[in-house]
C-alpha positions as CSV (number, residue, x, y, z in Angstrom):
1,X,0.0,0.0,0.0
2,X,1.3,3.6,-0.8
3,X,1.3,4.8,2.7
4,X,3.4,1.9,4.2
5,X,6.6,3.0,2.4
6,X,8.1,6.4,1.6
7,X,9.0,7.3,-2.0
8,X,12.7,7.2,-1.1
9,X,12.7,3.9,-0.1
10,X,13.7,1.1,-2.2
11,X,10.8,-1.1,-3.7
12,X,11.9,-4.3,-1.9
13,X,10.7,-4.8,1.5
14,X,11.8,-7.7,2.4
15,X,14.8,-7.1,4.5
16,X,15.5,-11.3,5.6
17,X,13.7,-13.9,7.3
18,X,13.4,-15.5,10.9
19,X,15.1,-18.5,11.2
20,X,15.4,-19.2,15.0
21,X,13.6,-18.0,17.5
22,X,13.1,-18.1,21.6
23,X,11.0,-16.6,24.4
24,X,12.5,-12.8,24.3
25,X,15.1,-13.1,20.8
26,X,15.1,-13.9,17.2
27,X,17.6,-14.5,14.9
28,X,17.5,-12.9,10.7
29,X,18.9,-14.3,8.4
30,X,19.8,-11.4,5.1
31,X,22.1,-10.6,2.4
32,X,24.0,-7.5,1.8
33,X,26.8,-6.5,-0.8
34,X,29.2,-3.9,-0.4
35,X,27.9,-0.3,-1.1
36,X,24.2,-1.4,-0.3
37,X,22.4,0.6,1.7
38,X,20.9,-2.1,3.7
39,X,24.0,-2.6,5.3
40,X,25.2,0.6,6.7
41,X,21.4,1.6,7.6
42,X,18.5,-1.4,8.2
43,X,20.9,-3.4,10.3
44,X,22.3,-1.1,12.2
45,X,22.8,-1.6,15.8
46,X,20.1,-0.2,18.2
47,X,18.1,0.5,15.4
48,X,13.8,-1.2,15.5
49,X,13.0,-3.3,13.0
50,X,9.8,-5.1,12.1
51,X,8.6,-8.8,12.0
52,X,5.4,-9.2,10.2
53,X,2.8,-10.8,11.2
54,X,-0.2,-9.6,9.1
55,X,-2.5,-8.1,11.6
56,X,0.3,-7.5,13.5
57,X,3.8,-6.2,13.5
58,X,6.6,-7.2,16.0
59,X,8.7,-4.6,16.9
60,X,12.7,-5.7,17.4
61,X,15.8,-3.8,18.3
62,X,18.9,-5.3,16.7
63,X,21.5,-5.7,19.1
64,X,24.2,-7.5,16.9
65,X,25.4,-8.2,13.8
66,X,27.8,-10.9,11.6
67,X,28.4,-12.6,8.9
68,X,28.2,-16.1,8.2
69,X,31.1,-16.7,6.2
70,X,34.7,-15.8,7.2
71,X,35.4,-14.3,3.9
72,X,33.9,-11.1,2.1
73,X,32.6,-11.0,-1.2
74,X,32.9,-8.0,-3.5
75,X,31.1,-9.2,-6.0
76,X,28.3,-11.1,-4.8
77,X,26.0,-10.7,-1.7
78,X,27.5,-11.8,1.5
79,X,24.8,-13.6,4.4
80,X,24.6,-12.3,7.2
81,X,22.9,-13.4,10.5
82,X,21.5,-10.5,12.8
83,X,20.2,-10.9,16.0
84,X,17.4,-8.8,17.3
85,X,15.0,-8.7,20.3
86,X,11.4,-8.6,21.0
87,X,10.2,-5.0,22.5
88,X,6.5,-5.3,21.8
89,X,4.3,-5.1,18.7
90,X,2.3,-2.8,16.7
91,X,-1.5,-4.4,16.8
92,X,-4.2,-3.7,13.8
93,X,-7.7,-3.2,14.2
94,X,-10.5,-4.1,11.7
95,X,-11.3,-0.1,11.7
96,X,-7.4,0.4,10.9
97,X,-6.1,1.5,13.8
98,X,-3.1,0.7,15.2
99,X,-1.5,0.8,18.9
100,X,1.3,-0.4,20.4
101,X,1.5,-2.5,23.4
102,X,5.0,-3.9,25.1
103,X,5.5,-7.4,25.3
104,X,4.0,-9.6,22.5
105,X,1.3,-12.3,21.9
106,X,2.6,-14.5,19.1
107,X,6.1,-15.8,18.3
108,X,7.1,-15.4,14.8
109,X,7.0,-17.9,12.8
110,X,10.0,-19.6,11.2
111,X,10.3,-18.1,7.5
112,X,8.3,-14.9,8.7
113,X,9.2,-11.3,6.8
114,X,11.5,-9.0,8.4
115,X,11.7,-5.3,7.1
116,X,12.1,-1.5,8.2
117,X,10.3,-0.2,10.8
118,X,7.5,1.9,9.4
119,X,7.6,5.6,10.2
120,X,4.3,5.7,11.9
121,X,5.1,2.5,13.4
122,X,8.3,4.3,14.7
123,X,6.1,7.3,16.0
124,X,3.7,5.0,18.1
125,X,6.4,3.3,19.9
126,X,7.4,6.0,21.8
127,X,4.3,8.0,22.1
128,X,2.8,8.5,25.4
129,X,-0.3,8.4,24.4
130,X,-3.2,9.4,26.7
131,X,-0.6,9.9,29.4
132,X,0.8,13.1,28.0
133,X,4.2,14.5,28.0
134,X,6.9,16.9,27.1
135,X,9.1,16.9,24.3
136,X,13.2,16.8,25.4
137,X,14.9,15.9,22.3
138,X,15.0,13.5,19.2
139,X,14.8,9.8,18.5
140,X,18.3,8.9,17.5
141,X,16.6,6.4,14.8
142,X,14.1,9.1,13.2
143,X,15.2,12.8,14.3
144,X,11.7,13.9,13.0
145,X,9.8,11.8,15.7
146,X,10.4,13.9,18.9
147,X,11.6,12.2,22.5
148,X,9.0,12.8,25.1
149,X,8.7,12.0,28.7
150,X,5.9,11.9,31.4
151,X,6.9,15.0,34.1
152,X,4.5,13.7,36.2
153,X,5.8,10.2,36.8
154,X,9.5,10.8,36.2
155,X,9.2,12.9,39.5
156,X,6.7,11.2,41.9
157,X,8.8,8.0,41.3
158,X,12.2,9.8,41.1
159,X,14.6,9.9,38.5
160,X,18.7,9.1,37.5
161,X,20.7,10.6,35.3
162,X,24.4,8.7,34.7
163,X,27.0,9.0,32.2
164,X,30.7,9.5,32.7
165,X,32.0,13.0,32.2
166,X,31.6,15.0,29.5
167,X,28.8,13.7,27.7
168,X,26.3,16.3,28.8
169,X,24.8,15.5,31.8
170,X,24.7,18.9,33.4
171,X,23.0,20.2,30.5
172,X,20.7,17.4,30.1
173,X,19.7,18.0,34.0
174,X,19.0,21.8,33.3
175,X,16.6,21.0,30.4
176,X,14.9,18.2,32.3
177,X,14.4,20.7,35.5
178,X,13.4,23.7,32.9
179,X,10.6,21.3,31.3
180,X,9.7,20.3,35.3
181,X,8.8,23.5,36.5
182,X,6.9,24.5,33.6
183,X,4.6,21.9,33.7
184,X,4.7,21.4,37.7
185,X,4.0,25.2,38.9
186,X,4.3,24.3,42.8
187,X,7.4,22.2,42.4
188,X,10.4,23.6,44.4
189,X,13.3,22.7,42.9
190,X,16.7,22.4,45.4
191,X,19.7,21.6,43.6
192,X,22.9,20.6,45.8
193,X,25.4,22.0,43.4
194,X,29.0,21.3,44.5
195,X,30.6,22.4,41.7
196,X,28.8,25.7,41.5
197,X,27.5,25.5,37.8
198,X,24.1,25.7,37.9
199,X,23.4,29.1,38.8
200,X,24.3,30.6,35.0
201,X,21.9,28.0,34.1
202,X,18.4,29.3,35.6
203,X,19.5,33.4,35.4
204,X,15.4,33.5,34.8
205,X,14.4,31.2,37.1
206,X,16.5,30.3,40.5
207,X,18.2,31.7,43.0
208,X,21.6,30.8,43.9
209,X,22.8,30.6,47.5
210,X,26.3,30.6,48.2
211,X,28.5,30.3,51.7
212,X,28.3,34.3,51.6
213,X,24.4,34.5,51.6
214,X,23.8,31.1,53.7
215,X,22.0,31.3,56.4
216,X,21.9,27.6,58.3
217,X,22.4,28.5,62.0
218,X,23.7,25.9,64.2
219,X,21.2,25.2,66.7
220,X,19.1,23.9,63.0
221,X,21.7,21.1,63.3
222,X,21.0,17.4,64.8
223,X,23.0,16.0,67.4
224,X,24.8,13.3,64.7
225,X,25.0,16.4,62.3
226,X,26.6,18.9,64.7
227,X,29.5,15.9,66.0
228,X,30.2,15.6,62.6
229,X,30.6,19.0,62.3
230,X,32.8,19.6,65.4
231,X,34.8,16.3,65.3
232,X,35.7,16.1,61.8
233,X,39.4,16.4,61.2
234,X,40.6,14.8,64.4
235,X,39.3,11.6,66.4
236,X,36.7,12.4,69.1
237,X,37.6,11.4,72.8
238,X,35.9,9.2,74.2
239,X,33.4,11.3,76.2
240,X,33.1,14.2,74.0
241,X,30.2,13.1,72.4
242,X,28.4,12.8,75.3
243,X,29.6,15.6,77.0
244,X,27.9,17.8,73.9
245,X,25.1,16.0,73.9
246,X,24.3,17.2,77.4
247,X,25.7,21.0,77.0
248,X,23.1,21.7,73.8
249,X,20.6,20.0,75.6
250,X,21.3,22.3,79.1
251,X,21.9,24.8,76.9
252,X,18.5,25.0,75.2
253,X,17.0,24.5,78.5
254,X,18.7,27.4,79.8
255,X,17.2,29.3,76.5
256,X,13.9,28.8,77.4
257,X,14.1,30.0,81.1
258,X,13.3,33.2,82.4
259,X,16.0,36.0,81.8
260,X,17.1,39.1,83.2
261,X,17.7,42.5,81.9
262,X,21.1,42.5,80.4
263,X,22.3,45.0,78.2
264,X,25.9,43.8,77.8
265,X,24.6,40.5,77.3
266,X,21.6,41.7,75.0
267,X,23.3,44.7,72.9
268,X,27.1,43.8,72.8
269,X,27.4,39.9,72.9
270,X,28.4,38.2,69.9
271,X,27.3,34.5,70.4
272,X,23.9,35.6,71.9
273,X,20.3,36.7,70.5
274,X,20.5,40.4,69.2
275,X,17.0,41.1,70.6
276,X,15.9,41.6,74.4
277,X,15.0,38.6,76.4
278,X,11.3,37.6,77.4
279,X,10.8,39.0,81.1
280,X,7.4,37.6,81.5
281,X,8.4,34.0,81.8
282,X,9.8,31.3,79.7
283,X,9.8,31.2,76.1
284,X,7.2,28.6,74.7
285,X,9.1,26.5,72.3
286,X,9.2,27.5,68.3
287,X,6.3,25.8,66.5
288,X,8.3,23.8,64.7
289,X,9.6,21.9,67.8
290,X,6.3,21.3,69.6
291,X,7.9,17.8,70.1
292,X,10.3,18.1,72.6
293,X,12.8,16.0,71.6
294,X,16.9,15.9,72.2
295,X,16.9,16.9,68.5
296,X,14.4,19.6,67.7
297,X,15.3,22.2,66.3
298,X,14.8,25.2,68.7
299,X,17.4,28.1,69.3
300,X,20.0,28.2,72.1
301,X,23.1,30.2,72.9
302,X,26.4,29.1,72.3
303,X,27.8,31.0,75.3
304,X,25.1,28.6,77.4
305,X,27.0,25.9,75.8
306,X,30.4,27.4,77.0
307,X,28.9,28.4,80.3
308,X,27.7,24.8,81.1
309,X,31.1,23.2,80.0
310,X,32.7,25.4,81.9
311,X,30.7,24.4,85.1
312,X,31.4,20.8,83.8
313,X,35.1,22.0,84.3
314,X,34.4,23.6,88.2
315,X,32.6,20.5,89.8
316,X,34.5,18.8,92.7
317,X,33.1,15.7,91.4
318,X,34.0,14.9,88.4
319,X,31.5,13.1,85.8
320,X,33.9,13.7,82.4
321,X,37.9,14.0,82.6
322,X,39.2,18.0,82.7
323,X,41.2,16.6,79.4
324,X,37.7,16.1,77.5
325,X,35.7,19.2,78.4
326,X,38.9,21.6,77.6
327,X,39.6,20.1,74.4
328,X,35.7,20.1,73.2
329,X,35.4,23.5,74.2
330,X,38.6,24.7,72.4
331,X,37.3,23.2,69.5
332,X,33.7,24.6,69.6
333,X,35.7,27.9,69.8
334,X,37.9,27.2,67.1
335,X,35.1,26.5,65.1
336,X,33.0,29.8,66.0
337,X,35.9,32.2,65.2
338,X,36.5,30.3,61.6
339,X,35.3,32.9,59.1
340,X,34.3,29.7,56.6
341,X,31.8,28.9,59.4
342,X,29.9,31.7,59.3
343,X,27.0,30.7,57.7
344,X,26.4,29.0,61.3
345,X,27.6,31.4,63.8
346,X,28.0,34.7,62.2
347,X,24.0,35.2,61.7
348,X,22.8,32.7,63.8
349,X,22.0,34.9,66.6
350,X,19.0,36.8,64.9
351,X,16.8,34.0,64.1
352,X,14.7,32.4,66.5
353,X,12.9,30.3,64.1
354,X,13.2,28.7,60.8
355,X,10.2,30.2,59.2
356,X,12.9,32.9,57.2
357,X,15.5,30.3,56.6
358,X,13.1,27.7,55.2
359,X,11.6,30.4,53.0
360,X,14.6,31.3,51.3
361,X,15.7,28.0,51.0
362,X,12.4,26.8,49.2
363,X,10.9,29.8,47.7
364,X,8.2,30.1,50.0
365,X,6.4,32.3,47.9
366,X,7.9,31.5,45.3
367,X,8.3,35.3,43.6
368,X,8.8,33.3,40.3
369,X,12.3,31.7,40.7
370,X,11.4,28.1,41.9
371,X,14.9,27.0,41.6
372,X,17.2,26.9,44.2
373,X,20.8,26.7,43.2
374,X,22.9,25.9,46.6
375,X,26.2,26.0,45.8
376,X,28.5,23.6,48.0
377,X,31.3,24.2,46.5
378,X,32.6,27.0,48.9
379,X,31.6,25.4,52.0
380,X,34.2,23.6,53.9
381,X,34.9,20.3,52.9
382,X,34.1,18.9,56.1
383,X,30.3,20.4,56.9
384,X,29.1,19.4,52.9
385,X,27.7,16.2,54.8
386,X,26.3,17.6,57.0
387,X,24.8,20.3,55.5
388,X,23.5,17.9,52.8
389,X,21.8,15.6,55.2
390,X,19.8,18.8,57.2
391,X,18.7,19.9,53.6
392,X,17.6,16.5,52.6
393,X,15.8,16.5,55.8
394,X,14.2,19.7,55.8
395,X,13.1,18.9,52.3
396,X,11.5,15.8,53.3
397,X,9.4,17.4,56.4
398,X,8.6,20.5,54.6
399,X,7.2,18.3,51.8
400,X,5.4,16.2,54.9
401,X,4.1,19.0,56.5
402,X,2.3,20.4,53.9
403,X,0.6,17.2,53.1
404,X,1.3,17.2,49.6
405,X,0.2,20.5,48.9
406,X,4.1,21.8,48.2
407,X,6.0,19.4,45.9
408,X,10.2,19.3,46.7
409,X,12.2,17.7,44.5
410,X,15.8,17.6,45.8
411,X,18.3,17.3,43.0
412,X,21.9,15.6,44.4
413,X,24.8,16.1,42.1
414,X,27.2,13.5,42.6
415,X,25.0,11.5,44.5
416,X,27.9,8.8,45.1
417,X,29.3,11.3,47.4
418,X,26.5,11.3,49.8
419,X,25.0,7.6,49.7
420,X,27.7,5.6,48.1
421,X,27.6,2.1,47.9
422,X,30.0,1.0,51.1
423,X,27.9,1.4,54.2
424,X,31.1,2.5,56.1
425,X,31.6,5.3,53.8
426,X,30.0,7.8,53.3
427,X,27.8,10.1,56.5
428,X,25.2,7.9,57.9
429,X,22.1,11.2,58.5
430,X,22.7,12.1,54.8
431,X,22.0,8.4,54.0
432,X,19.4,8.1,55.8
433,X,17.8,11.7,54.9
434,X,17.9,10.7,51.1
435,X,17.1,7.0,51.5
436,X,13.9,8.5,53.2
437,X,13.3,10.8,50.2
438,X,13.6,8.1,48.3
439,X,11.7,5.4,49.6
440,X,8.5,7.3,51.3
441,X,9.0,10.8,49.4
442,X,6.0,10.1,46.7
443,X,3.3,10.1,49.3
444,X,4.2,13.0,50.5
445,X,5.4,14.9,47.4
446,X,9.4,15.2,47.7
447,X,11.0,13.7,45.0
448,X,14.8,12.5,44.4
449,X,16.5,13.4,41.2
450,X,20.2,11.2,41.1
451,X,23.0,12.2,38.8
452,X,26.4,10.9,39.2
453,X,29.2,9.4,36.7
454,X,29.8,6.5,38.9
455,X,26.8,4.4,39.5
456,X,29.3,2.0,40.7
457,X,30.1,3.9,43.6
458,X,26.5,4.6,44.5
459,X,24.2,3.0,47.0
460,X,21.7,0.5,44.6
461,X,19.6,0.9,46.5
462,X,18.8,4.1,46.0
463,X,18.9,3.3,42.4
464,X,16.8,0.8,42.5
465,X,13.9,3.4,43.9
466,X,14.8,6.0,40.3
467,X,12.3,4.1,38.2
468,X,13.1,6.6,35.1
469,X,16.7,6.5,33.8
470,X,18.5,8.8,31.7
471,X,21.5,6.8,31.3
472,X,24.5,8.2,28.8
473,X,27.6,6.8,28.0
474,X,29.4,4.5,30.6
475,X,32.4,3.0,29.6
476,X,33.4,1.2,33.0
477,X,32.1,-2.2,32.7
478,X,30.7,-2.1,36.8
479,X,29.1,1.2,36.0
480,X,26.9,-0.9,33.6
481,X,26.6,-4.1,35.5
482,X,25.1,-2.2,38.1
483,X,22.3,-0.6,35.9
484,X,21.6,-3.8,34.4
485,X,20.9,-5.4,37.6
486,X,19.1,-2.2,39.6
487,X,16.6,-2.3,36.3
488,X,14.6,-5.0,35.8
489,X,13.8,-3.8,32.5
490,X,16.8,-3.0,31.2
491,X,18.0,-6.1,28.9
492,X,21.5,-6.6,28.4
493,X,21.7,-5.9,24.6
494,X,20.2,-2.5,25.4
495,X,22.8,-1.5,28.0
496,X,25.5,-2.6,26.0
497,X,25.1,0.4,23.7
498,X,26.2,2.4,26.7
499,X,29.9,2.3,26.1
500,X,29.8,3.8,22.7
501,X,26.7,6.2,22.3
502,X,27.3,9.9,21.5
503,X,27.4,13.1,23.8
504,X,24.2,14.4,24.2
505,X,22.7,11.1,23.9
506,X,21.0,9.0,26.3
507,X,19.1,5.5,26.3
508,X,15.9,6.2,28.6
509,X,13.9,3.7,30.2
510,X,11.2,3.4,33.0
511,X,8.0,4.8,34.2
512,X,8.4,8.1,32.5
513,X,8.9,6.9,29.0
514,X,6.4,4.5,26.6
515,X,9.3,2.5,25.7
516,X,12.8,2.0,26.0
517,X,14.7,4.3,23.5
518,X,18.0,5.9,22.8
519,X,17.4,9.5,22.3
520,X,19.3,12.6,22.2
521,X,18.6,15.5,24.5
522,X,17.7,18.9,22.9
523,X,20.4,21.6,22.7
524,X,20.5,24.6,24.7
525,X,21.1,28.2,24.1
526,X,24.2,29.4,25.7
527,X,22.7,31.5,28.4
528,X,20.9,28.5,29.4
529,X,23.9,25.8,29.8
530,X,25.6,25.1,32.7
531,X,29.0,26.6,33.5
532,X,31.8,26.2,36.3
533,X,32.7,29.4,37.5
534,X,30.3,32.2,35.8
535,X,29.1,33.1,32.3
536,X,32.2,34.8,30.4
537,X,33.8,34.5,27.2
538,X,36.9,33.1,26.9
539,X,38.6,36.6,26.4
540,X,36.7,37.9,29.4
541,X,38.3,35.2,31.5
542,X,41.6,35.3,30.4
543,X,41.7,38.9,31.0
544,X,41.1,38.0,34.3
545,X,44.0,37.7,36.0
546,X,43.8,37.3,40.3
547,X,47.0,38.3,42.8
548,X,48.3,36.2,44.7
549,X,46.6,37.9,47.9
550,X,42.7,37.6,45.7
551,X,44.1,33.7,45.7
552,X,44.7,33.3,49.1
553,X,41.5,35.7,50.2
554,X,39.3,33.4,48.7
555,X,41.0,30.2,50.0
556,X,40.4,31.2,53.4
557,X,37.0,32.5,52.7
């Protein structure tokens, strides 16, 4: 019929025939000479073919090809033997229409036709159909059929992106979160950004928070977060632990008691609240800690903290060694007079509550930048942990809180580095924060977006919870093994395209897609694409040419 073949394709059909099949494969056997075009395009590999059927057509992805002979004939057609597998087929009905449903119902038969995939055929395995979705690039096979995705279900059942470096990734993130937010508007977006790249991406649409404007005051920090904090670098002593344990908790005890007039204490003091005390009784704990709890998150002062170790220090009978309360106390003012750790102490002192700290964090309102780009990059090296785990955790509770009503998706660059796959690596809060995301986010509307170039390295567990993969190329053999085996879907002839596909390209599978299919993500204009240190030219940047002392400023923050 006229409209099952274009009029630039050759008059013969017939491609080869089945001649052994099983439960998920078939093998076709065909002929090609040298210069033919059936060679170079039909049977390439990862390209859909069909298997007809008459009132039905099996669609097949060829996964490898060779010939039967040893030698090559110039002269003559050579036979070849491809190997394909089944991906689903393309059903006719009496009316004549045609869907597409995954799996199939009959086995070819031996002998059965095998030919090009029909455009529309093409078209219909990878639409979405009454599901609905956004369009992000091309079909590598047919760049006219466009690559869509369901928003909806990529988030609510979270999402990976993988490839090794290079490929694209970071601009394949910032057109999957631009197409998110346009079609979700009450998504927050939070991206935890430690390379500091993504905030020339969003100029329109985020805001980007940096260790200058961060605001993430200490007493927001939980027990296991704070000791990581304070401890990292050296070994704790034994008691030291405990001993802090008990001065925050004495400490925001002391907070909520009665005060006195003070106006050294009030006006002057550094490490206390720059507001006048309550005089009428005890302050009623913040809203957000009606729970009393060893960890809630209500305010105290960290001259309380010093006051009570130093009492610690005066007792007659001991309960800690001298050694233990002297050292945590130098290091807690160590840590206080370190201008990298101001975004804990510096403004600390003028919140009481986490109302601002949480709006500015998740666009609460949103004042149309729903993007949050928060750069770890110039933190210390040894708070990113930590600060990871109390935004994973905030995210997760916000999103709980509002009962669905507020939708968080938390985006982790590098995701290895926070839930990698050795349990004794790795900070066990910012495991757990994610692994909650992950696991019990959807009812609650926080989502998990995972991109990393070493799914090796990462937790598969948590991969195993990303039901939509954007995976690009991964040359390390374990990086691919692991996919294979956190996907149940994902059949080994498909992953082994991974190690050769293109930058910008990407085979995507899972809930958010009809079908598997290697596609390649749209291109972005430059003011849109991600970049490590800032927008410039290249002249602009190598005109720019720091001291020695600008160096050294910004090493020490």
């Amino acid at each position: 019929m006229p409209d099952r073949r274009g009029t630039g394709q050759p008059p013969e059909r017939v491609l080869g025939r089945v001649i052994a099949c099983d439960g998920s494969r078939a093998t076709i056997l065909s002929a090609v000479s040298t210069g033919n075009w059936l060679a170079a395009d039909a049977w390439a590999i990862g390209r859909m073919v069909s298997i007809n059927l008459g009132r039905s057509r099996i669609v097949a992805l060829v996964y490898r090809v060779h010939a039967v002979e040893a030698a090559w004939t110039d002269t003559a057609e050579n036979p070849i033997q491809v190997e394909v597998e089944f991906l689903g087929e393309v059903l006719e009905s009496p009316d004549g229409a045609t869907r597409f449903q995954s799996g199939i119902t009959g086995y070819p038969p031996i002998g059965a036709v095998a030919h090009r995939i029909r455009a529309g055929d093409l078209a219909l395995v990878h639409d979405l159909g009454e599901r609905g979705g956004v369009v992000i690039g091309q079909v590598t096979q047919d760049a006219s059929i466009p690559a869509t995705v369901n928003i909806q279900d990529m988030l609510s059942r979270h999402f990976a992106l993988l490839g090794t470096t290079g490929v694209g990734k970071s601009s394949a993130v910032a057109l999957l979160l631009r197409k998110a937010v346009s079609v979700r508007p009450r998504l927050r977006v939070l991206i935890l950004d430690p390379h500091n790249e993504y905030s020339s991406a969003f100029p329109d649409l985020a805001l980007t928070i940096d260790g200058e404007a961060l605001d993430l005051p200490f007493w927001m920090f939980k027990q296991e977060e704070l000791a990581d904090i304070v401890f990292r670098g050296r070994p704790a002593l034994d008691d030291e632990p405990d001993i802090l344990r008990e001065a925050v908790a004495a400490a925001r005890e002391r907070y909520r008691m009665p005060a006195t007039p003070d106006a050294a204490r009030d006006l002057g003091a550094s490490l206390l609240l720059k507001r006048p005390l309550d005089l009428g009784g005890g302050r009623s704990a913040a809203p957000e800690a009606a729970a009393e709890g060893a960890d809630a998150p209500t305010p105290y002062r960290l001259k309380d903290v010093f006051k009570v170790i130093d009492e610690m220090i005066g007792l007659h009978e001991q309960r800690w060694p001298r050694a233990a309360l002297r050292s945590l106390k130098v290091r807690l003012e160590s840590l206080h007079a370190d201008p990298r750790y101001r975004f804990m102490f510096g403004r600390a002192n003028m919140y009481e509550t986490m109302a601002p700290i949480l709006g500015q964090i998740f666009r609460i309102p949103l004042h149309g930048r729903p993007i949050t780009a928060f750069q770890l990059g110039g933190l210390p090296g040894e708070v990113v942990n930590a600060v990871a785990s109390v935004l994973s955790r905030l995210a997760f509770e916000l999103a709980m809180a509002s009962e669905g009503a507020l939708e968080v998706l938390v985006l982790c660059e590098e995701a290895h580095r926070y839930v990698p796959a050795d349990p004794q690596l790795g900070f066990a809060p910012t495991r757990q924060a994610i692994a909650r995301i992950a696991k019990e986010g959807r009812k609650y509307g926080a989502y998990l977006g995972v991109v990393t170039q070493r799914p090796g390295e990462l937790d598969p567990t948590i991969l195993s919870q990303c039901s939509t993969i954007f995976a690009m190329r991964l040359a390390n053999e374990r990086d691919q093994q692991i996919i294979r085996s956190a996907i149940s879907d994902a059949s080994a002839s498909t992953i082994a395209f991974l190690s050769s596909i293109g930058n910008r390209e990407a085979i995507a599978f899972g809930e958010g897609v009809a079908t598997t299919m290697r596609m390649r993500f749209a291109a972005l204009a430059p003011h849109e694409l991600p970049a490590m240190g800032g927008r410039g030219t290249a002249e602009e940047k190598q005109r720019f040419d720091p001291t020695l002392d600008d160096l050294l400023r910004r090493m020490r923050a």
